[in-house]
C-alpha positions in Angstrom: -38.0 -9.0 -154.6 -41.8 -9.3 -153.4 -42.4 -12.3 -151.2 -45.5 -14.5 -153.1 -48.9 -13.5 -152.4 -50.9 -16.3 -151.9 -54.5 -14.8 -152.4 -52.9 -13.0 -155.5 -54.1 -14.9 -158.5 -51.9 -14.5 -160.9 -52.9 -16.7 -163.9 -56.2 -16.5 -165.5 -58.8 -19.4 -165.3 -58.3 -19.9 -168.9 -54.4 -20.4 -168.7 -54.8 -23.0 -165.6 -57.7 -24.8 -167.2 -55.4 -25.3 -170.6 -52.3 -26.8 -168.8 -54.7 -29.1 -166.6 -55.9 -30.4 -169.9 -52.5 -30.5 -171.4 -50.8 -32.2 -168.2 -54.0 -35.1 -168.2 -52.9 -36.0 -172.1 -49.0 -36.3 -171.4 -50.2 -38.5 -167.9 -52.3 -40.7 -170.3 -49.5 -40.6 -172.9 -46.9 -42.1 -170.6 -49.5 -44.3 -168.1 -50.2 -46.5 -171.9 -45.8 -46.1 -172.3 -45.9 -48.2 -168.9 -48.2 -50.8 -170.2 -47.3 -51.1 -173.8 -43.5 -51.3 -173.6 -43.2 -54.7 -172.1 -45.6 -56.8 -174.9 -43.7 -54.5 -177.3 -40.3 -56.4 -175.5 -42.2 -59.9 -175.7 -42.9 -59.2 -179.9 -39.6 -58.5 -180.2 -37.5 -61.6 -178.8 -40.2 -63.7 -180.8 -39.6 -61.7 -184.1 -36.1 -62.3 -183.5 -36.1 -66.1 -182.6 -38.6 -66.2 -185.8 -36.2 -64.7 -187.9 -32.9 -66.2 -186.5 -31.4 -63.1 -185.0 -31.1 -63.8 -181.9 -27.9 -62.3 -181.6 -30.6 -58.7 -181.7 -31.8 -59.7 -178.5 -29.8 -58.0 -176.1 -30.1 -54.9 -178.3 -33.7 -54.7 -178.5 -34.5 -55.9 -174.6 -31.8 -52.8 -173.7 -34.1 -50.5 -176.1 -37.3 -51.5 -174.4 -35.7 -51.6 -170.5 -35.1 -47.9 -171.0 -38.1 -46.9 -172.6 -40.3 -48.4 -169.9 -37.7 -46.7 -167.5 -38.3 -43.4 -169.2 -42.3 -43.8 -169.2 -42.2 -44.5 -165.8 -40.4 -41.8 -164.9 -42.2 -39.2 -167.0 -45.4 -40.5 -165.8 -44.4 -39.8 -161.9 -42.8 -36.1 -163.5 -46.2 -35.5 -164.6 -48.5 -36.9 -162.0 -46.7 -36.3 -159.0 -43.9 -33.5 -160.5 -43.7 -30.0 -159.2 -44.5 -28.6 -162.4 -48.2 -27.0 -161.2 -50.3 -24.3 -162.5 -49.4 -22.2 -159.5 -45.6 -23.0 -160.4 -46.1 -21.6 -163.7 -48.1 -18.7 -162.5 -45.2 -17.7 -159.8 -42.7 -18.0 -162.7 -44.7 -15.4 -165.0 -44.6 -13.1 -162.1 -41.2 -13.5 -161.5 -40.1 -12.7 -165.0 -42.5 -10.2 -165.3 -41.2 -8.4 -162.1 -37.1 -8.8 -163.8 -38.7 -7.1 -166.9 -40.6 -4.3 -165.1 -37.5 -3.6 -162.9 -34.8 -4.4 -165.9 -33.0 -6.8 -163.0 -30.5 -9.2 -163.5 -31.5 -11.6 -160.3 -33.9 -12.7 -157.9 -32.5 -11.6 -154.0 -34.4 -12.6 -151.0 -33.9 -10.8 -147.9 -34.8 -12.2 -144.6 -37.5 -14.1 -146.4 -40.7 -13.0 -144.1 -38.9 -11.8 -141.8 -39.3 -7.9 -142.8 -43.2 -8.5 -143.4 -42.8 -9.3 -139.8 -41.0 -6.9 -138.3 -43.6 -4.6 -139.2 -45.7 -6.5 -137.3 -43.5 -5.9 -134.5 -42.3 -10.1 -134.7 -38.3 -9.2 -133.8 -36.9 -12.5 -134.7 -37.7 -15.9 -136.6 -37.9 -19.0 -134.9 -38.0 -21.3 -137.4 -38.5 -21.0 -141.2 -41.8 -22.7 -140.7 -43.4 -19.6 -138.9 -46.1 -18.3 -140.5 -46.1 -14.8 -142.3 -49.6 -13.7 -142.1 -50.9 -16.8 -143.7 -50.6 -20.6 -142.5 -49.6 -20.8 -146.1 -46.7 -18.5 -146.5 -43.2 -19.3 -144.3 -39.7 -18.3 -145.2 -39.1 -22.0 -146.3 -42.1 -21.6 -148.9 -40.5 -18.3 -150.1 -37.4 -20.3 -150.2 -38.2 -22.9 -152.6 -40.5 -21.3 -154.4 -38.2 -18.7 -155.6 -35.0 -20.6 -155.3 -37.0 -22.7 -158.3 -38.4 -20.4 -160.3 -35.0 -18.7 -160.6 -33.7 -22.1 -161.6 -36.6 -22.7 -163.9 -36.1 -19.1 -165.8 -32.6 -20.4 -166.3 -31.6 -16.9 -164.8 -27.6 -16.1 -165.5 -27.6 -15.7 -161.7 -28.6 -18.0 -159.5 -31.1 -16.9 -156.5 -29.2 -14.5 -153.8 -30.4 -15.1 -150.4 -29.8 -13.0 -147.2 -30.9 -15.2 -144.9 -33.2 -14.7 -141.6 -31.5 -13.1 -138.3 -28.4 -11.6 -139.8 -26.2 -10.4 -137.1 -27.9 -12.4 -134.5 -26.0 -14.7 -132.0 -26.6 -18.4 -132.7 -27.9 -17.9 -136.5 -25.6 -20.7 -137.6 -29.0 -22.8 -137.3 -31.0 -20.9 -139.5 -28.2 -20.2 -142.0 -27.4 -24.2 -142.2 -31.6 -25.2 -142.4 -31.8 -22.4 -145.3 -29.3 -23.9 -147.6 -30.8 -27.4 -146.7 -34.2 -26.0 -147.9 -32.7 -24.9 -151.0 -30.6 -28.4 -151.1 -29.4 -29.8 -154.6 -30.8 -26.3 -156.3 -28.3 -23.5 -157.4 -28.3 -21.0 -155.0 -25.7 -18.1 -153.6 -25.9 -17.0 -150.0 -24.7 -13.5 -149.7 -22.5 -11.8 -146.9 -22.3 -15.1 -145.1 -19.8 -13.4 -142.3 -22.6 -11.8 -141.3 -24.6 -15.3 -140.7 -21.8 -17.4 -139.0 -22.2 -17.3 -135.7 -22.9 -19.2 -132.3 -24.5 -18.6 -129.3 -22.8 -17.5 -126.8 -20.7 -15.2 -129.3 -18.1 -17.3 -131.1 -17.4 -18.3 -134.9 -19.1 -21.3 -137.0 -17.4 -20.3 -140.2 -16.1 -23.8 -139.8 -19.4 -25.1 -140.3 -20.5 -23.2 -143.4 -16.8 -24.2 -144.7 -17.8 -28.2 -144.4 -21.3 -28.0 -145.7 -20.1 -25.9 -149.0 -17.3 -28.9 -149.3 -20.3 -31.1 -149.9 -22.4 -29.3 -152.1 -21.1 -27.9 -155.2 -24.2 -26.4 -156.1 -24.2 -23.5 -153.5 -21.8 -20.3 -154.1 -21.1 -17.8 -152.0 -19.5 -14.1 -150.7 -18.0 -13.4 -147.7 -18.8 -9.8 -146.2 -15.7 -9.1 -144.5 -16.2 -6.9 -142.0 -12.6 -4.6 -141.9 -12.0 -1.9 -139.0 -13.0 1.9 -139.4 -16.0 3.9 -141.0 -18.7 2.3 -143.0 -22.6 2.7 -144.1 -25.1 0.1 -142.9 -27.7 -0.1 -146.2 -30.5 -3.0 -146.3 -33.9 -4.3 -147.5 -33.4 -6.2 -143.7 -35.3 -3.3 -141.5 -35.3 -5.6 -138.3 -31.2 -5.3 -138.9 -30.9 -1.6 -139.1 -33.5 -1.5 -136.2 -31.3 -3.4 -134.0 -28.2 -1.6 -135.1 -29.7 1.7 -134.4 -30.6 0.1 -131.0 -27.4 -1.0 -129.9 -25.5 1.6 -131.5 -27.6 4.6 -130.8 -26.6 6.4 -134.1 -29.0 8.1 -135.8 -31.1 6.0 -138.8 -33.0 6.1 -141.8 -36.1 3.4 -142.3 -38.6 3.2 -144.9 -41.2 0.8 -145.7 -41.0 -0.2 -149.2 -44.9 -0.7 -150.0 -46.2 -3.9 -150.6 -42.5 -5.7 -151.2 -39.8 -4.7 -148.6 -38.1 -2.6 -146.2 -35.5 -0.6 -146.1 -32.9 1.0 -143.6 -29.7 3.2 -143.2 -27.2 3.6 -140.2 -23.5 4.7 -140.0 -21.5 2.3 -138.6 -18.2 1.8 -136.9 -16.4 -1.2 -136.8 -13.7 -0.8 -134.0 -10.9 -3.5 -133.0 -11.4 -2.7 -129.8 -15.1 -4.1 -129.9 -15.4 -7.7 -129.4 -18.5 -8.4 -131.7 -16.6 -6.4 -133.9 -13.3 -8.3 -133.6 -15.4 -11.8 -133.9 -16.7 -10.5 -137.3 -13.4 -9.9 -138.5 -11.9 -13.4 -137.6 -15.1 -15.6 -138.6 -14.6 -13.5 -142.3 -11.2 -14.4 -142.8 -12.2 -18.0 -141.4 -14.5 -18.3 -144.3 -11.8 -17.9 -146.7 -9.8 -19.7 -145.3 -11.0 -22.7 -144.3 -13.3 -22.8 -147.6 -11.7 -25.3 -150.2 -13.5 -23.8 -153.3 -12.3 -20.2 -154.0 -14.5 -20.7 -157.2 -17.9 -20.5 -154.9 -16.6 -18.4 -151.8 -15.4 -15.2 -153.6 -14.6 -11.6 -151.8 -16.7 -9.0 -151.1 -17.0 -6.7 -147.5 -21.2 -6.5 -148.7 -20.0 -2.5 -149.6 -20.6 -0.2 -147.9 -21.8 -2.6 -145.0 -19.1 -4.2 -144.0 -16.6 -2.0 -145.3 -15.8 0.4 -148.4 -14.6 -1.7 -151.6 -11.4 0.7 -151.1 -10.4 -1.3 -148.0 -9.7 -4.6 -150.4 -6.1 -4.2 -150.9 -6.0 -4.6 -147.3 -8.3 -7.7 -147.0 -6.4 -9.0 -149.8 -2.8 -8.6 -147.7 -4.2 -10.1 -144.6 -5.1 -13.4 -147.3 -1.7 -13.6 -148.7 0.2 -13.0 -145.9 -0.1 -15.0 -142.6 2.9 -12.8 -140.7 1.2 -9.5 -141.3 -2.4 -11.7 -139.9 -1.5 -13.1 -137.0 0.3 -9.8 -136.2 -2.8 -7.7 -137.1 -4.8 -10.7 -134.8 -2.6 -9.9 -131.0 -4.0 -6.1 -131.9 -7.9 -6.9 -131.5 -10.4 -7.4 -128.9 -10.1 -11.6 -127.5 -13.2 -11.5 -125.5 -14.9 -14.1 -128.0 -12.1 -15.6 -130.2 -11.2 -18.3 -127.9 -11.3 -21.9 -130.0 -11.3 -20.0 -133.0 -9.9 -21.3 -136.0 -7.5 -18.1 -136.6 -6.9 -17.8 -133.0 -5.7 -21.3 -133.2 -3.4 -20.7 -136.3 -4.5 -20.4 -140.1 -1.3 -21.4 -141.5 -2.9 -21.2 -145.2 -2.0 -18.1 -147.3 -3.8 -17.1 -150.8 -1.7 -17.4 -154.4 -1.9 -14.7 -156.7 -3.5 -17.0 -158.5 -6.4 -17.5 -155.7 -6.5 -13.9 -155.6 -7.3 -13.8 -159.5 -10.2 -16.3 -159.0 -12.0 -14.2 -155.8 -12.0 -11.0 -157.2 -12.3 -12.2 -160.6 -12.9 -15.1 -162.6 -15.2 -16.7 -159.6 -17.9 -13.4 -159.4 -18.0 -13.7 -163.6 -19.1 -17.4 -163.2 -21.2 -16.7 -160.4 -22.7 -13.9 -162.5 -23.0 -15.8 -165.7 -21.1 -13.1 -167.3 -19.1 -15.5 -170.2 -17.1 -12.3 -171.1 -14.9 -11.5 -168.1 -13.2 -12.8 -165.6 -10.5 -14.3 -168.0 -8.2 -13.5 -170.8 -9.7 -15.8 -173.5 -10.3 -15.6 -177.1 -14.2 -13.3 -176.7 -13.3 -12.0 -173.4 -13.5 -8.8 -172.6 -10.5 -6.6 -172.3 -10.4 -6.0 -169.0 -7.0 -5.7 -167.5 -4.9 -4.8 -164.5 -0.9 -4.8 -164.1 0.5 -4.8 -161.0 3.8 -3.7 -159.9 5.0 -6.7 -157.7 6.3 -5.0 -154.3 6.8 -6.4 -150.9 3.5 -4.2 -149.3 1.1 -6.1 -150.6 -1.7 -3.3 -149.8 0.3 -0.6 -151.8 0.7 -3.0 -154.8 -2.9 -3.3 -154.5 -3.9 -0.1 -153.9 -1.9 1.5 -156.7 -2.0 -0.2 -160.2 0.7 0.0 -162.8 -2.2 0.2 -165.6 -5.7 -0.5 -166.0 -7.5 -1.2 -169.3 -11.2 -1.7 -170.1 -13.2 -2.6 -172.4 -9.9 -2.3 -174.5 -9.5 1.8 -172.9 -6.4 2.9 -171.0 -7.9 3.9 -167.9 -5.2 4.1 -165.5 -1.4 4.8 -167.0 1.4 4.5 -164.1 -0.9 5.0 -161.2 -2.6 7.7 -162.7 -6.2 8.0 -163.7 -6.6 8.8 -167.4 -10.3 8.7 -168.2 -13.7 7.1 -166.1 -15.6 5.3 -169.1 -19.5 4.6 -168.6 -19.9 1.3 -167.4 -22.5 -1.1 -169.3 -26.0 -1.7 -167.3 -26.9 -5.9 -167.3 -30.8 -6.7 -166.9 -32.8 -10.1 -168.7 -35.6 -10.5 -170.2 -36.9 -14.1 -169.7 -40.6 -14.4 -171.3 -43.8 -14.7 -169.6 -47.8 -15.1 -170.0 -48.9 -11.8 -170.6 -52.4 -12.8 -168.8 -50.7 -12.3 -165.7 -50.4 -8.2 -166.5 -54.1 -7.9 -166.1 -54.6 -9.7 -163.0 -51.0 -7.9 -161.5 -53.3 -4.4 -162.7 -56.0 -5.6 -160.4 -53.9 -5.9 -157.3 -52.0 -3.1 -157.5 -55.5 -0.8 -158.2 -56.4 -2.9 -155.1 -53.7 -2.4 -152.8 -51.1 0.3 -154.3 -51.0 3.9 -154.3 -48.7 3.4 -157.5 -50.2 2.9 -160.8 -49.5 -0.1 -162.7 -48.3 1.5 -165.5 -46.0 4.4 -163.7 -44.4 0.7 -161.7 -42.3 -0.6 -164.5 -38.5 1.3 -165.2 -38.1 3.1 -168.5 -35.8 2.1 -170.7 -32.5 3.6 -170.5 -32.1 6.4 -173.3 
């Protein structure tokens, strides 16, 4: 997702002059509520002592109490609410970028951080440093897009990679993120990733306590597991430094006038100790989070590790002997006061199991039709032979149906139907095409119309 522009003016003078007109009538509207409702309240009780119903009294004061609350409030919404021309504009760019990409969400990746980078800027400081423009930080892109999301009532909520992933001592900037997002729907991604401390050790603990307080925030874990896998981000500062410290080979590209973009192959070795922290402070996450609703399972494939490894992650969660065995095999160097090191005792139901790889990523996903066996659902369906190796049983189901299609019949693989493709479609003012047109003649070398993706045939 493009970070906001600030000198890009996306809504036409004729838009912003017509909601400054409209927002002055609703101020006047509710500014005469504040003054009329309590004479109103006066009338009454006299109409009623008049009349002999005083026993209306309490009925009618109640009535007037909260409409003068109401004006009140409505007043302050309009005169000192959030609701802005410049809100409005940033929401018709928003939908209109979700239309001419057919996207389902808005992600942020290292929110000014990759703007930048380019500019040679290797790590954020705070999210108040300034990207470019006094008036553009990573906070700013922060709320601004955290709310629009909101505001489009997008099935998803926003999906934020936060600033110096895979840095020591991000903890800080992972915890001031989700407080600049607080008391908004939001979903931090690959959060293993953005757990750490400084010297090397985990903080899983702390993301665990601040999601036990705030229901509003979901979240997936990006377990790292040990062997082959392929870094892939928007984050170029992270491939940089990977490529850096690993000396593999990479891939970079700047995505023009939005992101970046970066490949490296990666090996995650026990025998490594930032790789053996990673490890732990994943499996910390899950199991120290109380919520498996809003921390559900994901290795960030194929950064973390393949989506094939998951019969494994899901072993390690179910069973604490096979853990703390598969623990004495790693690197120590920085696991000392570690919550695993210390002793996990908890181990995952197969019910919990159902809810991480299932039913939690539908409601995270706003997908109504899966993740459960209701009346509407889906049919989407896996049987498992139960064994003792938890990995095999995992790695080798009985029978798989979708959409209502035998797919896999005793192990074996019977047919691969298409998947379906999910995008929305939230409306917006379709002034801001002609002033988007101007900006990208401006500063593009692709045309506005060639920018938008066809429709699928």
């Amino acid at each position: 997702m493009a970070e906001v522009n600030p000198t890009l003016t996306l809504a036409s003078e004729r838009r912003t002059q017509s909601f400054e007109e409209r927002r002055a009538s609703f101020q006047r509207l509710f500014f005469m509520g504040c003054f009329a409702w309590p004479p109103f309240a006066v009338l009454d009780v006299l109409g009623a002592e008049i009349w002999h119903h005083q026993r209306a009294i309490p009925a009618l004061l109640s009535v007037r109490v909260v409409g003068e609350v109401l004006a009140v409030t409505l007043y302050a919404a309009v005169r000192w609410g959030n609701l802005t021309p410049r809100a409005l504009t940033v929401l018709d760019y928003v939908a209109w970028v979700l239309n001419a990409t057919r996207g389902y969400a808005v992600k942020i990746v290292n929110p000014g951080g990759v703007e930048l980078w380019k500019r040679n800027v290797r790590e954020i400081k705070t999210l108040d440093d300034p990207v470019g423009d006094a008036r553009v930080t990573p906070r700013r892109i922060l709320e601004t897009l955290t709310d629009a999301a909101n505001a489009l009532k997008l099935p998803h909520p926003v999906h934020i990679h936060c600033n110096n992933l895979g840095l020591p001592g991000n903890i800080a900037m992972t915890l001031d993120s989700m407080r600049a997002v607080e008391g908004r729907r939001a979903h931090f991604t690959h959060l293993q990733f953005q757990s750490y401390g400084a010297p090397w050790h985990s903080e899983a603990k702390q993301i665990a306590e601040y999601f036990a307080t705030h229901p509003e925030v979901s979240g997936d874990v990006g377990q790292v597991m040990f062997g082959a896998a392929t870094t892939l981000t928007a984050d170029g500062a992270v491939e940089y430094m990977l490529h850096k410290s690993s000396g593999k080979k990479w891939v970079n590209a700047d995505i023009e006038l939005e992101t970046g973009c970066g490949i490296v192959p990666y090996v995650y070795k026990d025998t490594a100790a930032v790789a053996a922290l990673q490890w732990v402070v994943g499996l910390e996450l899950f199991l120290l989070s109380p919520d498996p609703w809003r921390m559900v399972l994901s290795t960030d494939h194929p950064n973390g590790g393949s989506f094939m490894s998951y019969p494994e992650l899901i072993h390690l969660l179910m069973d604490r002997t096979y853990r703390d065995a598969r623990l004495k095999t790693i690197n120590q160097k920085y696991l000392a006061g570690s919550a695993l090191a210390d002793g996990l005792a908890r181990e995952y139901t197969l019910g919990e199991i159902a809810i991480i790889t299932r039913a939690g990523p539908a409601r995270q996903l706003g997908l109504a039709n899966k993740g459960h066996l209701g009346v509407g659902a889906d049919a989407d369906v896996t049987v498992y032979a139960r064994e003792a190796d938890i990995s095999h049983m995992f790695a080798t189901p009985r029978y798989v149906v979708k959409a209502g299609a035998l797919v896999v019949e005793e192990g074996q693989l019977r047919r691969a139907p298409r998947g379906a493709r999910h995008s929305v479609a939230p409306g917006y003012d379709a002034a801001v095409e002609r002033d988007l047109k101007a900006y990208f003649d401006k500063y593009s070398t692709v045309a506005f119309e060639n920018y938008a993706v066809a429709a699928p045939s």
